[in-house]
C-alpha positions in Angstrom: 140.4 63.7 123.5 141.9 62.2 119.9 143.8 59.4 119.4 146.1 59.8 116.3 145.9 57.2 113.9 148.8 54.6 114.1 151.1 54.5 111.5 151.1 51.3 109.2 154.8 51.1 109.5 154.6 50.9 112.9 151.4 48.4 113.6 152.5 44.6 113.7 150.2 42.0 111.9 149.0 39.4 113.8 149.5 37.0 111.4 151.8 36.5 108.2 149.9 37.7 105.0 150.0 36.9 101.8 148.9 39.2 98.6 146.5 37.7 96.0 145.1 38.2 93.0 141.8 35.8 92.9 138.3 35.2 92.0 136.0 34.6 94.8 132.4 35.1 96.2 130.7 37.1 98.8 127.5 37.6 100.1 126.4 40.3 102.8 124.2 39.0 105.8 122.4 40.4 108.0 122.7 40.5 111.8 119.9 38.2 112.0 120.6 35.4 109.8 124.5 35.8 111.1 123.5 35.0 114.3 121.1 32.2 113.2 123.7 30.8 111.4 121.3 30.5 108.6 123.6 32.2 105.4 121.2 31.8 102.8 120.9 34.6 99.5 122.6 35.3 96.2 126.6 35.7 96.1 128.5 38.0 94.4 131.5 37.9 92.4 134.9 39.5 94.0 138.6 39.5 94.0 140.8 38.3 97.2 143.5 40.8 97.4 145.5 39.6 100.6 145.0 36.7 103.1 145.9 35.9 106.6 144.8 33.1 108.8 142.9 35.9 110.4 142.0 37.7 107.9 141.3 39.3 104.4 141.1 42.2 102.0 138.8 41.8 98.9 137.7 44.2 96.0 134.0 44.4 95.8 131.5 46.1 94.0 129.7 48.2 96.5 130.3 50.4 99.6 130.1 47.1 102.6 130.1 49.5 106.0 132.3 48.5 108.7 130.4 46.4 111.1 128.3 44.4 108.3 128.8 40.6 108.3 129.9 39.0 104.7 130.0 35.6 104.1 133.0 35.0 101.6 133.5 31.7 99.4 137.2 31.0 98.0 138.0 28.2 95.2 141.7 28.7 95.1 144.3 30.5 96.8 146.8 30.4 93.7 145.8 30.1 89.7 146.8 26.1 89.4 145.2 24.7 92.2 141.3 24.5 92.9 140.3 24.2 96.5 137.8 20.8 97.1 136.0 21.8 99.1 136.9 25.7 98.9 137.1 27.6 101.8 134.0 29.0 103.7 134.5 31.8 106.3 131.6 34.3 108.0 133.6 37.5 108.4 132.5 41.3 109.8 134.1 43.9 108.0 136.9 46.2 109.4 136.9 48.8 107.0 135.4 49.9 103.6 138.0 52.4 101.3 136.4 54.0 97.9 138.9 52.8 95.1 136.6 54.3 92.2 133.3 54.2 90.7 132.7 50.6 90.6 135.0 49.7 93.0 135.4 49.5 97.5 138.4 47.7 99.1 137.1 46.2 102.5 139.2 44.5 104.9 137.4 41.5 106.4 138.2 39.4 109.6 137.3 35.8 110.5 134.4 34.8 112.6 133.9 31.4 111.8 136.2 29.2 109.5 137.1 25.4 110.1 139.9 24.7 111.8 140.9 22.9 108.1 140.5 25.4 106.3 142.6 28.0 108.4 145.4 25.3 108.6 145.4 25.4 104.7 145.4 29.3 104.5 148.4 29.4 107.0 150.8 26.6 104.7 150.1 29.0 101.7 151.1 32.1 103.6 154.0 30.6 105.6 
């Protein structure tokens, strides 16, 4: 039996979401060093394209299947004001959507992120 897809009109957000436009940094982890909590290797640049205090879509430079754990590294949430100390969140990824050659839109949710740091994403998206 099929389920038919849900139509984006009609799905609710959990949270309020706000759409961005900024630099950031990911790295892709393995299952192994997720769950060691050990999030070592090199990052990788990106762009934060939305943000929820669940959540977040990002433009990145390779196909990131759904399932894979990323690690993702934000020094600002607007152009004038630098995070200190940025935000740090573990995420798994929801979904990975070809945009073109160089390009994959994956939508990411939150594993772990402080408590802080979620309370700073929710005043810029309120």
């Amino acid at each position: 039996m099929f389920q038919k897809k849900e139509s984006a009109m009609l799905r609710t957000r959990i949270a309020e979401r706000k759409n961005l436009d900024i630099q950031g940094f990911y790295k892709i982890l393995d299952r192994d060093r997720f769950f060691a909590r050990s999030y070592l290797g090199a990052k990788s640049p990106m762009v934060i394209i939305d943000i929820s205090t669940t959540g977040c879509a990002l433009k990145v430079d390779r196909f990131i299947p759904k399932g894979s754990y990323v690690e993702i590294e934000l020094k600002q949430l607007t152009k004038d004001k630098i995070l200190d100390p940025p935000i740090i969140a573990a995420c798994e990824t929801v979904y990975c959507r070809y945009i073109n050659r160089t390009s994959n839109k994956i939508g990411a949710k939150f594993l772990e992120i402080k408590h802080e740091d979620v309370d700073r994403i929710r005043q810029y998206t309120e």
